[in-house]
N, C-alpha and C positions, 0 to 999 in steps of 0.2 A: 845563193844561187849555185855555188859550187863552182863545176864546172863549166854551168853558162848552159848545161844538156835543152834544158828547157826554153832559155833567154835566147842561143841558139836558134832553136826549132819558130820562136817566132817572130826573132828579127827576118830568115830565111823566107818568112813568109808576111812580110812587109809592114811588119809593127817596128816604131818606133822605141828600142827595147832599153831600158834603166834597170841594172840589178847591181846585188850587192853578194858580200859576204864577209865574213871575218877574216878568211883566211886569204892570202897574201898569193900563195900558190895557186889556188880556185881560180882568182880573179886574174893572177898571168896568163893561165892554161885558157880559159872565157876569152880575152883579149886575143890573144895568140889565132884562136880559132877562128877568130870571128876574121881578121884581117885574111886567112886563110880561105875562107869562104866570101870574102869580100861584101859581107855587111855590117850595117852599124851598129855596134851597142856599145852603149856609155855603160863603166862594171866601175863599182867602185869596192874599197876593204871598208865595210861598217859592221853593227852591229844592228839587230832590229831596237833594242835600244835608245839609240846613238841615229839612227837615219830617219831623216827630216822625210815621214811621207805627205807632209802639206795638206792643204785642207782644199778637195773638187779638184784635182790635179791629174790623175788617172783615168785612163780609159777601161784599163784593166790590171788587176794584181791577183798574180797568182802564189798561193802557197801552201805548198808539199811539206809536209813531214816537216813543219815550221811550227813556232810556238805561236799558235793560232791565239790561244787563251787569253794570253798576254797582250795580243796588238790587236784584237779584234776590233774596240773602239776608235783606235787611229786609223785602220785600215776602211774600216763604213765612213768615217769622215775624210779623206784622202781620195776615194771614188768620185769623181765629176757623175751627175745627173746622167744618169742610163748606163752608167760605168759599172764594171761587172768585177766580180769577185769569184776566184776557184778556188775551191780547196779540198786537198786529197790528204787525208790522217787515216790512221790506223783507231779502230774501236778498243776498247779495255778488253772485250774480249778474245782478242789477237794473245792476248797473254797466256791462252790455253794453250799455245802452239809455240810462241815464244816473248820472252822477256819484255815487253813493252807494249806500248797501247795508250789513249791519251783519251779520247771520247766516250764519255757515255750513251747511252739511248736520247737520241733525238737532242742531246748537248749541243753538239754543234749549230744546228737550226737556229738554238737559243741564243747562240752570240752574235746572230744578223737577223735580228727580228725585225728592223727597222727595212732591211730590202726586201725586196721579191724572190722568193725562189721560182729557178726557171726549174731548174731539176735538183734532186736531193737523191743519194743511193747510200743502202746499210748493206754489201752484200761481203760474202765470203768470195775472194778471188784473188790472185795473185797479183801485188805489184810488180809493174814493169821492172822493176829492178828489186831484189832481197836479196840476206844472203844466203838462207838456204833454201830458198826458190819452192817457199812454203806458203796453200793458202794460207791468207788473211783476213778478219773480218774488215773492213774496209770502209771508212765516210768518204762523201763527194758531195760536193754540194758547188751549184753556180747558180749566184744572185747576182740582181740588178737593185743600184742604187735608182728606185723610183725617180724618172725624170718630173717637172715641174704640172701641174696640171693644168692643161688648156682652159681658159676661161668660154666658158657658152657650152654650147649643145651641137648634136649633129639631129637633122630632121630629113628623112629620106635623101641622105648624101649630102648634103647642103647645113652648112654652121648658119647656126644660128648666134644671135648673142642672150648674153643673161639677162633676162628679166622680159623676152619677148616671147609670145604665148602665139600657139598654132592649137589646128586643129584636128580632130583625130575623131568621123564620124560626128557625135552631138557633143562628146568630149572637148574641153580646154587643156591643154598642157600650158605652163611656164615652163620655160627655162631657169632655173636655179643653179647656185654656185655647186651643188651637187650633183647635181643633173636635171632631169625630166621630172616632173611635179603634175599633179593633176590638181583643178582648179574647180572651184565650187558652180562657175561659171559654165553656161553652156554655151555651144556655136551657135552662131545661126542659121537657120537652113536656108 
């Protein structure tokens, strides 16, 4: 987390905020700040490594210009049900313009197949912060760990349960563990 710039921004705006870093000075400057500003964040010195992200424990985890490749597994697993994931990296082709770059075409996508993408972007634009304040081709992406699936139906606003059948004109539907089903069965008039 660095400097806490980000862990900052959303404790400030009423998240419960955990972050980390290797470095020793990051995490004094994040602390320092934060009592400055008079919110909470627990900042600890780890490594991505070394930090215990648990398994459904997150509401949210964001990471920037982090080694996405490597924790991707731990981090879909560590997301609680509707818990969201951001992620801001640089594409390979940033390497035109300068030395670095980590994602390939639609890569990233492919290390959270298992959420939902709410949004996804591949654009050329400036990071809020560089250092020679160069476009970049640019990934983003925020998913959702799929919350649980309600069991039953909904029928004109009203749940229904599984395995109970309505009608629909001379039509049967069931309710099924998947949804709406149509039925060999006809209504009665």
């Amino acid at each position: 987390m660095g400097q806490g710039r980000n862990a900052l921004f959303l404790a400030r705006n009423g998240w419960d905020v955990t972050g980390f870093d290797s470095a020793d000075e990051g995490i004094r400057q994040a602390k320092s700040e934060a009592a400055r500003l008079a919110v909470r964040l627990t900042a600890e010195v780890s490594t991505f490594e070394a930090f215990d992200f648990g398994t459904e424990k997150w509401d949210l985890i964001v990471l920037t210009y982090e080694p996405t490749k490597a924790i991707a597994p731990r981090v879909a697993q560590a997301l609680r049900p509707g818990g969201i994931v951001v992620v801001e990296d640089r594409h390979l082709d940033t390497k035109r313009v300068w030395p670095t770059g980590t994602f390939g075409n639609n890569e990233l996508l492919s290390l959270f197949s298992g959420l939902r993408v709410i949004k996804y972007e591949d654009v050329w634009a400036r990071p809020d912060w560089s250092v020679k304040k160069l476009q970049e081709r640019l990934v983003r992406l925020v998913a959702e760990k799929p919350p649980p699936k309600a069991a039953g139906c909904i029928w004109e606003g009203r749940a229904v349960a599984a395995g109970a059948s309505v009608c629909w004109d001379t039509a049967m539907l069931r309710c099924g563990a998947d949804g709406w089903n149509f039925t060999r069965e006809k209504c009665p008039r």
